[in-house]
MARNUPA-313659 format. One record per residue (C-alpha): residue number from 1; residue in one letter; x, y, z. Coordinates in Angstrom, 2 decimals, padded with zeros to 5 digits. Example, Ala and Ser with C-alpha at 12.3 -4.5 7.8 and 13.67 -1.06 7.14 Angstrom:
BEGIN
+-----+---------+---------+---------+---------+
: num : residuo :       x :       y :       z :
+-----+---------+---------+---------+---------+
:   1 :       a :  012.30 : -004.50 :  007.80 :
:   2 :       s :  013.67 : -001.06 :  007.14 :
+-----+---------+---------+---------+---------+
***
This chain:
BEGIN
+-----+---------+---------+---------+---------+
: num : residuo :       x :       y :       z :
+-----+---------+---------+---------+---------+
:   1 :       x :  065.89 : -030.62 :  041.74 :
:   2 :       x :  068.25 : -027.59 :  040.79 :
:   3 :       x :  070.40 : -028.47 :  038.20 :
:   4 :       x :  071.96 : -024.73 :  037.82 :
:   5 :       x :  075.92 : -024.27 :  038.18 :
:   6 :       x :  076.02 : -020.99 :  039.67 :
:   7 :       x :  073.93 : -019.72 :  042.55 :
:   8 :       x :  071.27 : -016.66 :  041.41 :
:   9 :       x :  071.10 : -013.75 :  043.18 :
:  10 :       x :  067.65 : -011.52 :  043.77 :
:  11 :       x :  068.23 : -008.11 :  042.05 :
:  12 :       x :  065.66 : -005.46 :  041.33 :
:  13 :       x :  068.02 : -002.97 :  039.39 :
:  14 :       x :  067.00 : -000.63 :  036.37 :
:  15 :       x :  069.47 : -001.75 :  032.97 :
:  16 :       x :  069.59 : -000.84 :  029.70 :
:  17 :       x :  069.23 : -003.74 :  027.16 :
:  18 :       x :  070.46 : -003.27 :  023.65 :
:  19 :       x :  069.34 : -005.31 :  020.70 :
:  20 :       x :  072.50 : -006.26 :  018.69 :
:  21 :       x :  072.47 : -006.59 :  014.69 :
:  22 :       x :  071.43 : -004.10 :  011.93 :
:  23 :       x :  068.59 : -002.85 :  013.61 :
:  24 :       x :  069.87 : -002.20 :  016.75 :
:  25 :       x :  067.25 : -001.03 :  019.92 :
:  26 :       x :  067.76 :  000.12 :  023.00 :
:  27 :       x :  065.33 : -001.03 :  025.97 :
:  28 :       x :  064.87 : -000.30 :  029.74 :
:  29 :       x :  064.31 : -003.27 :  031.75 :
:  30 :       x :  064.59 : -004.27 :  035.50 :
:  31 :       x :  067.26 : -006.90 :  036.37 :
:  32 :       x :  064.91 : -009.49 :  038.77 :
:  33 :       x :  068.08 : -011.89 :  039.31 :
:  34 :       x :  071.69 : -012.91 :  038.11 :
:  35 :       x :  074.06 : -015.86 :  038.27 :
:  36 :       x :  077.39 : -016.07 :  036.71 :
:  37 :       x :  075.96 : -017.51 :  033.11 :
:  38 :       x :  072.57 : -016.33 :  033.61 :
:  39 :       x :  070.67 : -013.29 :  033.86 :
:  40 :       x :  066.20 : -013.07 :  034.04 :
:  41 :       x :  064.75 : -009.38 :  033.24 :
:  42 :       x :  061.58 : -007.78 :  033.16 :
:  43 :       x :  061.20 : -005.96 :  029.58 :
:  44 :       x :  057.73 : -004.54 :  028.09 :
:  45 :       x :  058.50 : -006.13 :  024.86 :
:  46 :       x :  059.24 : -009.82 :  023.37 :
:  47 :       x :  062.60 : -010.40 :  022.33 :
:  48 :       x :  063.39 : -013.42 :  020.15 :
:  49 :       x :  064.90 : -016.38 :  021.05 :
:  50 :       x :  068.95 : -016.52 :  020.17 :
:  51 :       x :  069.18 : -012.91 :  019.50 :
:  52 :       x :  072.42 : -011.51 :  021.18 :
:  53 :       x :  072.52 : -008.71 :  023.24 :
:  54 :       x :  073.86 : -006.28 :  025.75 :
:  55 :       x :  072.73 : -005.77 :  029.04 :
:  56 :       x :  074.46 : -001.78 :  030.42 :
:  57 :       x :  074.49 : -002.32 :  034.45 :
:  58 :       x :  076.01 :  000.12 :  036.92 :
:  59 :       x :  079.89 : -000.01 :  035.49 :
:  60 :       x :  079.56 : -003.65 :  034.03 :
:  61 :       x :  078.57 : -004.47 :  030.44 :
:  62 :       x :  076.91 : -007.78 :  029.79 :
:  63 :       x :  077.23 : -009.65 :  026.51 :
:  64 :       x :  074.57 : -012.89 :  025.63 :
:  65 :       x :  071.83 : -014.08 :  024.25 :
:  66 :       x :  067.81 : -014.57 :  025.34 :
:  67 :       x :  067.48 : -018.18 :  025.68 :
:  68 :       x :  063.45 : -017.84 :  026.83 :
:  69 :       x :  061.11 : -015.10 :  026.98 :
:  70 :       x :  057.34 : -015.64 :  028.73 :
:  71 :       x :  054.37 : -013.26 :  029.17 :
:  72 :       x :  054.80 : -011.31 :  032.47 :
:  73 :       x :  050.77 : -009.90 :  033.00 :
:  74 :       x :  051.52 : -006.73 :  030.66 :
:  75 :       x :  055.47 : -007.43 :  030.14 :
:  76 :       x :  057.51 : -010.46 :  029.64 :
:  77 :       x :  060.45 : -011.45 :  031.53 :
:  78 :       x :  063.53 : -012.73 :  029.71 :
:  79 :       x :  066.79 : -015.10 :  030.43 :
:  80 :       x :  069.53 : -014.57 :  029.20 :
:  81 :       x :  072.65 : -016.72 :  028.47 :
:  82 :       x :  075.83 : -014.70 :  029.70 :
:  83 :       x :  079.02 : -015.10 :  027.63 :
:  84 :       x :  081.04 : -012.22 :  028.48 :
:  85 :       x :  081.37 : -009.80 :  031.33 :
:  86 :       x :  083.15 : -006.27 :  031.10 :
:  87 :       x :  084.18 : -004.64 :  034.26 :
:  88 :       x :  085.90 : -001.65 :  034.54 :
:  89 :       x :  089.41 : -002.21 :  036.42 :
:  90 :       x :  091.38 :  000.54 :  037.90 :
:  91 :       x :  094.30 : -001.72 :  037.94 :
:  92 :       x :  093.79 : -001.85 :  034.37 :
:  93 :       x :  093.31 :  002.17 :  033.79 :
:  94 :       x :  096.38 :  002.73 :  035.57 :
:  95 :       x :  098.41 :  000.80 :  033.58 :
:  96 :       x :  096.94 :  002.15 :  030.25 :
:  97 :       x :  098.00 :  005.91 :  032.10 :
:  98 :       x :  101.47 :  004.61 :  032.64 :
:  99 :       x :  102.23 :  003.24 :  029.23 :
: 100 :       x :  100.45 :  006.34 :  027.36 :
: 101 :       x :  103.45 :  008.33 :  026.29 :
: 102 :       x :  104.48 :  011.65 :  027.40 :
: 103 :       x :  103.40 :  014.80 :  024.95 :
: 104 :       x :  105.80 :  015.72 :  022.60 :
: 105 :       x :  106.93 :  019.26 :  022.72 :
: 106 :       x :  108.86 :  021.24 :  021.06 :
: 107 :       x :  109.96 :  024.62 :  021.14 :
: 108 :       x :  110.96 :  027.24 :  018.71 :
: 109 :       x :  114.19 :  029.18 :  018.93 :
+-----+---------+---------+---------+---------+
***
């Protein structure tokens, strides 16, 4: 039985996974599926259990955590635990444009 709350969705796009913390690392992974509090890779290292991360896809930033991580034949796919999503929003970019005050200027006589 599926106990999941959110449907996954078949993926096989390149990301960019960045370790978090004082050592941060940067990885290239495949995205093999996402839900909306879940996401599995494909990474050619281990990553350890609880450490938070951020997954660069397309526009979208993903913010979690890997929850598992199991040998792959010569890589090891991941889950992750989604917490937050950043989208870009033109909605948003337009208002930040509107409320950005005019330049000041002045002129010398």
């Amino acid at each position: 039985m599926d106990r999941r709350r959110h449907p996954r969705f078949d993926t096989d796009q390149p990301v960019s996974l960045t370790v978090l913390g004082a050592h941060a690392t940067t990885l290239d992974g495949v995205v093999l599926n996402i839900s909306g509090s879940g996401m599995r890779l494909m990474l050619d290292c281990r990553i350890p259990l609880n450490t938070a991360v951020r997954v660069d896809l397309g526009d979208s930033i993903f913010l979690g955590e890997v929850c598992y991580t199991e040998p792959a034949g010569d890589r090891f796919a991941t889950g992750l635990v989604l917490d937050q999503v950043l989208q870009p929003s033109v909605g948003l970019e337009s208002l930040i444009q509107a409320l950005r005050p005019e330049p000041v200027t002045t002129t010398i006589p």
